[in-house]
C-alpha positions in Angstrom: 46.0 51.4 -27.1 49.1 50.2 -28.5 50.2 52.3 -31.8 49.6 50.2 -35.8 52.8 48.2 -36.6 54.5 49.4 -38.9 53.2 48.7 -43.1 49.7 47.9 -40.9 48.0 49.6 -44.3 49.9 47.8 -46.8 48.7 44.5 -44.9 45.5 45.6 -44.9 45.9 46.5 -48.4 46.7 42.8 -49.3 43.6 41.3 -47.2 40.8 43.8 -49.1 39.0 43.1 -52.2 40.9 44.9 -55.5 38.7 48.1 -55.3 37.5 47.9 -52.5 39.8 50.3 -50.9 37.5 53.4 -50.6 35.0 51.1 -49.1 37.0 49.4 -46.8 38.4 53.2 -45.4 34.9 54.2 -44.9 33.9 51.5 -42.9 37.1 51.5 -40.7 36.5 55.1 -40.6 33.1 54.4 -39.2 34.9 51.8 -36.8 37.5 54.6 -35.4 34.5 56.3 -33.6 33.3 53.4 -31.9 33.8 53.0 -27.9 37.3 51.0 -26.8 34.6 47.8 -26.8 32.9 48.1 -29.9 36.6 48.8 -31.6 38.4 45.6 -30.0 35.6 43.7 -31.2 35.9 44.7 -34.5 39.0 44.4 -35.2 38.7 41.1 -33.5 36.4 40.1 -36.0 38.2 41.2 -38.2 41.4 39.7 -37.5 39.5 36.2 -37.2 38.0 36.4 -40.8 41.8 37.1 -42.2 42.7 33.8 -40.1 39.9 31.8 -41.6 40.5 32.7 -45.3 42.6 33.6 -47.8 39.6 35.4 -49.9 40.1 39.1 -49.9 37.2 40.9 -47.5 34.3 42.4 -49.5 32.4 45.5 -48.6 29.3 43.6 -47.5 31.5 41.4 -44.9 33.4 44.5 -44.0 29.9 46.1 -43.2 28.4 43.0 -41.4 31.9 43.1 -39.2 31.0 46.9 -38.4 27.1 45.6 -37.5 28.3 42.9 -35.5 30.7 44.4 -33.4 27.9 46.9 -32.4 25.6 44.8 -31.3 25.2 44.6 -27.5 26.8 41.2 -25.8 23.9 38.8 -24.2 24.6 37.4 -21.0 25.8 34.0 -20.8 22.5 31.9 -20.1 22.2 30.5 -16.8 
């Protein structure tokens, strides 16, 4: 895994809801102990809903990121 860039909390600082900070570290805290999956997909989620807005992130999306990047993948139907 490639190290954080450089200011990577200051940018994250500028995409999460004005105090939300203590929520937002306790759910990327939760997302640091995920498996090397679970983790790319969250901050794959993540990375998507900071494309697809300019709306700071809320706790509750934060959380629902967390939930949905440990769900387990379905198969591709057949």
């Amino acid at each position: 895994m490639e190290p954080l860039p450089p200011g990577f909390a200051k940018q994250l600082l500028q995409v999460i809801e004005p105090g939300g900070e203590g929520a937002a570290a306790e759910v990327i805290g939760a997302a640091i102990h995920l498996d090397d999956a679970r983790l790319g997909k969250f901050l794959e989620l993540l990375a998507d809903r900071v494309r697809s807005s300019s709306k700071p992130i809320t706790e509750p999306e934060l959380r629902d990121l967390l939930k949905k990047s440990t769900k387990p993948e379905r198969p591709a139907a057949s």
